[in-house]
N, C-alpha and C positions, 0 to 999 in steps of 0.2 A: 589197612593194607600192610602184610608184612613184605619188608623190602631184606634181602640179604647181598651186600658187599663186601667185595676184596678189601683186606683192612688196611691194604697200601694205595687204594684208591683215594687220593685227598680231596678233602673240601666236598666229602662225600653227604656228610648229614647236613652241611650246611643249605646245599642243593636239594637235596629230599627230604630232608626231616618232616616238611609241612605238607608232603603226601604221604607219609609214612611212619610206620616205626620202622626205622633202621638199627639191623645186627650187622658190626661187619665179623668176616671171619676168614680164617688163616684158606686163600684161594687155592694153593698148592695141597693144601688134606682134605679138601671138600668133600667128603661125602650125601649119598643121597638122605640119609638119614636124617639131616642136618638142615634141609630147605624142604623138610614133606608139608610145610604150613608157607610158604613162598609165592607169595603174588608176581615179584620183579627179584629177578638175581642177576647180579653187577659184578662185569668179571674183570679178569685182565689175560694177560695169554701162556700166565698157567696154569691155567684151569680148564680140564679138558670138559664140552660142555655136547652132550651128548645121551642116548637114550637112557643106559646108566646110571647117568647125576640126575637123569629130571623123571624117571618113570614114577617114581612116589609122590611126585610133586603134581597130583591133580588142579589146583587153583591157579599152578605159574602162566602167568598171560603174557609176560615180557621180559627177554632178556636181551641184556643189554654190554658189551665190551668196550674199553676204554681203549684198544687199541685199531691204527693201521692196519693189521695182519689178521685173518679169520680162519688162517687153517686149523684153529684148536675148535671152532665151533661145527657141530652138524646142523647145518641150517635148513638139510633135505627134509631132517626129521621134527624141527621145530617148524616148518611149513607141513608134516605131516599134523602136529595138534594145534596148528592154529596159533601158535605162539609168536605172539611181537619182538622182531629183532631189529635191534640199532647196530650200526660200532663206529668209529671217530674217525673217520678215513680224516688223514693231513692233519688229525690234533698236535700231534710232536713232530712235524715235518720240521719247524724250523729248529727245536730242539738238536736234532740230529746231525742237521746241517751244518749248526755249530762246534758240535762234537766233529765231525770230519774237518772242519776251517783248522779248528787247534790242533787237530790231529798233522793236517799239511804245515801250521807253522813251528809245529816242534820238529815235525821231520825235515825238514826244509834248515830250520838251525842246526840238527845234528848233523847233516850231510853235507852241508853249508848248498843247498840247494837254491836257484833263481826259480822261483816257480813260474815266470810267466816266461822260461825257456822251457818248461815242462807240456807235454801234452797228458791230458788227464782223460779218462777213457769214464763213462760213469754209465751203471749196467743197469737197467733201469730206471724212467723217466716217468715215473707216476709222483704220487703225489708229494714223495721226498726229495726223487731223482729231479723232477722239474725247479728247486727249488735249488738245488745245489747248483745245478748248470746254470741260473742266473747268477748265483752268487759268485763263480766263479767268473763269468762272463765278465760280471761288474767289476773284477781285478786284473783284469786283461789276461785270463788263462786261459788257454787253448784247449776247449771240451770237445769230445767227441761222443756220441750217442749211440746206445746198444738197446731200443727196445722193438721186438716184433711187434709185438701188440700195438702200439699204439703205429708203427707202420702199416699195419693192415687195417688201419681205422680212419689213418689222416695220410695221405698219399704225397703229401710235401713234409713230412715229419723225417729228419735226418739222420735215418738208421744205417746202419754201419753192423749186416752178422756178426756175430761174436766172435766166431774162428778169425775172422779179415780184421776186428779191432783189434784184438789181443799183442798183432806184433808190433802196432801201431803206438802204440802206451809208455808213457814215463811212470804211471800209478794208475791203478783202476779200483774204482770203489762200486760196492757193490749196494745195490738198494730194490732190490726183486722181491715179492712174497714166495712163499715157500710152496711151491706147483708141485707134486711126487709124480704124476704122470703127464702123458701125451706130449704134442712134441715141441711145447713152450715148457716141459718140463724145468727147473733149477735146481735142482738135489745135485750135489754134488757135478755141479756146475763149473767150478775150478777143482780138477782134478787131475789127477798124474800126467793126462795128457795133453789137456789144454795150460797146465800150468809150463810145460815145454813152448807152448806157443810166445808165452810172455819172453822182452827182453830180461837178460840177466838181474839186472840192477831194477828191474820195474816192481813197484812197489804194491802191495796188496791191502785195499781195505776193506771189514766187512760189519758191517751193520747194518744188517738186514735179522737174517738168520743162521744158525752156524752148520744146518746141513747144506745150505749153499756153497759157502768152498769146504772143500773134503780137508779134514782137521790130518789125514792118517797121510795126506800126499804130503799137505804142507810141512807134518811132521820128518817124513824120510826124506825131502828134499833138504830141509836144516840139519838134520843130522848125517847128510852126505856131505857137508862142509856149503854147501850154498849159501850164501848169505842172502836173503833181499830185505830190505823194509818190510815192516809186517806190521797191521793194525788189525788189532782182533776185540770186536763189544759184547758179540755172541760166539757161541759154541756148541758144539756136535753136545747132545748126551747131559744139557744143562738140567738140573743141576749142579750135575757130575763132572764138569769138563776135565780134558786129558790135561793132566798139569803139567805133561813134560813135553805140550810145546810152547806154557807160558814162556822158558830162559830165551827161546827164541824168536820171541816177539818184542817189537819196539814198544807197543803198547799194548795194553791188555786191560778190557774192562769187563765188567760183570751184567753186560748189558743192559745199560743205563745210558747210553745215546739219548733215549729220547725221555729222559728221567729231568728235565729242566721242571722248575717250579710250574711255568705255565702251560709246557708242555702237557702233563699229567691231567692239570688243572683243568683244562682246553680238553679232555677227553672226557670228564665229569659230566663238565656243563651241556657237553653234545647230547651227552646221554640224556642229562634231564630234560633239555627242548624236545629228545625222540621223545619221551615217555610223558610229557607235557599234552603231544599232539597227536598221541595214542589215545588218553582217556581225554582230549578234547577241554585241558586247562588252557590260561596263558600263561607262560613262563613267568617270571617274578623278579629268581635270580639273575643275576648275570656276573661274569667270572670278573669282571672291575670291581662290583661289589665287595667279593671273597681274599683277592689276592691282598698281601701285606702288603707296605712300603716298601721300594727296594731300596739298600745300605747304601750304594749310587746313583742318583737320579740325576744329576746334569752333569754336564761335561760341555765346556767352550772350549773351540776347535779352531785352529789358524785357516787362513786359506790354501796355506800348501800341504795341508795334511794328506799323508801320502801311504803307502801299503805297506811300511815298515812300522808305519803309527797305527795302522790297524791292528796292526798285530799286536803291540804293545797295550790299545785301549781294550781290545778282546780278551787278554788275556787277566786283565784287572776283572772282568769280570766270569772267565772259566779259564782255566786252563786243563788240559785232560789228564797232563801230568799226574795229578793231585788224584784222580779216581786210579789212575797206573799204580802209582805208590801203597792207595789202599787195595787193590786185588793184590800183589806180587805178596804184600804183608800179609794177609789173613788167609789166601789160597794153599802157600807155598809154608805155609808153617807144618809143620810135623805133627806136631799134634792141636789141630784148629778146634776152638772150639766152636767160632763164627764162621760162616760159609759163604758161599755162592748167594745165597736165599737172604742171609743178614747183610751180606751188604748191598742189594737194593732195597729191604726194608729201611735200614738206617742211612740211608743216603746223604751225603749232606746237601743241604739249599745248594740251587742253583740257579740262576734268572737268565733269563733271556734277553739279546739285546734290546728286544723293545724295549725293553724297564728302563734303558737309560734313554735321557731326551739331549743331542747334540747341538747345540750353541754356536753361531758366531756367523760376523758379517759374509761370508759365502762357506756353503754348508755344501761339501762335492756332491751329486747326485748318487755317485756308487754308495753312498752309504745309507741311503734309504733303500737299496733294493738289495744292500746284505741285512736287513732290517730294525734296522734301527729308528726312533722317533727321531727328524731334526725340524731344528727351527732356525730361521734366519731371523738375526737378530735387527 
């Protein structure tokens, strides 16, 4: 069975090799020419995956995405030949969720911010969204909830339309897939004139995807002298993003929110259980097996460990800073030779807080539901 993968997909052959020969190959040049001998092709979401890439590909029986997001796949047309599709819904939820935590505790020290005087607005409540509203729950922050869909699904679910949140907000982060039409639409979702809905000083984050807030409002709003907080992981036009609203952004990444070590990891493995339970194996691997030792594995904790120490121990093991530093460097350079595309190839390690196991005679409970492993000593 020939298998073709993203070659930023990790712990890719480790997972497959034993049903396959695995190629990986650069996801972003994919041509059809390149999988016309293709049993399973392994993507991530930039690789548009459609009649185009797979008409020469008579044998392909499964494909398979390592991400939350499916707007890059035509899944009408891979249900028209019969073709088996996975993708990793919630693999990098909590990935991301920690990229937003560091995101709120750097902003929160720039601004000299009290966050649990803040109300936090969060725009989508699927499988990232729900994840972050506990986490923040667990720090005594004040959430409020922005999803239709899942209000028209579950009738006690605490939705809040978007136009009535928006004035309502000390920050709103965003966490929707990418809908171009009908009337749960998000394209351009924050735009010139729901971004007037927002308080002055209310702060904007997005990682999701970057035609969700419109890149050209947020732009003429900064360049009218507006100031607000601004956290940007995706972008209109990626590879390409506008580089002249990086200066006025707090932070800026290359959208790798959800690029933690096990995050990624956790999107492999999904994949090989689908394609496991397609041709009717049992699974073998499992993602404990693959992953390395993490650099921190314990950590003893007082009993009055409190949300100024979270911040402190979170940040030992990411801080987002450190990906801000490398976009502003390599993006804003005049003549780059490294891009957009290189630095989520070269990414550096990142773990999750699972990786570390917290220690000591009482272990608070908010710290297993910002996820962490504890043990009571």
């Amino acid at each position: 069975m020939k298998i073709y993968a993203d070659e930023n997909m990790p712990y890719v052959k480790d997972f497959f090799a034993d049903l396959g020969d695995v190629t990986l190959v650069n996801g972003r040049t994919l041509t059809a020419d390149q999988i016309i001998d293709a049993d399973v092709l392994l993507v991530r979401s930039v690789t548009k995956v459609n009649e185009q890439l797979l008409a020469q590909s008579p044998r392909l029986k499964f494909v398979g995405t390592a991400t939350i997001g499916t707007d890059h796949i035509d899944q009408h047309y891979l249900q028209q030949r019969g073709i088996g599709f996975s993708s990793a819904p919630g693999c990098n939820a909590q990935s991301v969720v920690e990229y937003v935590l560091s995101s709120f505790f750097v902003l929160a020290e720039k601004y000299q911010w009290d966050l649990r005087q803040k109300t936090v607005g969060v725009v989508g409540v699927g499988n990232i969204g729900r994840v972050l509203v506990s986490a923040l729950q667990a720090l005594s922050i004040k959430v409020l909830c922005c999803d239709p869909q899942r209000a028209a699904a579950e009738p006690d679910f605490p939705h809040i339309p978007f136009e009535e949140l928006l004035p309502q907000l000390d920050i709103v982060s965003f966490h929707v897939p990418l809908v171009k039409t009908g009337p749960d639409a998000t394209v351009d979702l924050l735009n010139t004139q729901s971004l007037k809905l927002l308080k002055a000083e209310c702060a904007v984050i997005n990682a999701c995807r970057g035609e969700v807030t419109n890149n050209n409002a947020l732009l003429n709003e900064a360049q009218s002298g507006h100031k607000r907080a601004l956290v940007l992981d995706v972008w209109a036009n990626e590879p390409e993003p506008d580089v002249r609203l990086i200066p006025f952004t707090d932070i800026a990444t290359a959208h790798i929110a959800g690029h933690s070590i096990e995050g990624k990891a956790r999107g492999t493995e999904m994949l090989y259980q689908a394609l496991c339970l397609q041709l009717g194996f049992t699974p073998e691997k499992t993602l404990a097996q693959v992953l390395p030792a993490a650099q921190v594995s314990e950590v003893k904790i007082n009993s009055n460990f409190g949300l100024l120490d979270v911040q402190n121990l979170t940040r030992l093991l990411y801080d987002v800073r450190r990906d801000d530093t490398l976009f502003r460097f390599y993006m804003m350079q005049q003549q780059k030779k490294q891009g957009f595309d290189w630095l989520r190839k070269s990414y550096p390690p990142r773990r999750e807080y699972s990786s570390v196991r917290l220690t000591g005679q009482e272990v608070p409970e908010f710290l297993t539901t910002l996820g962490f492993n504890t043990q009571i000593n």
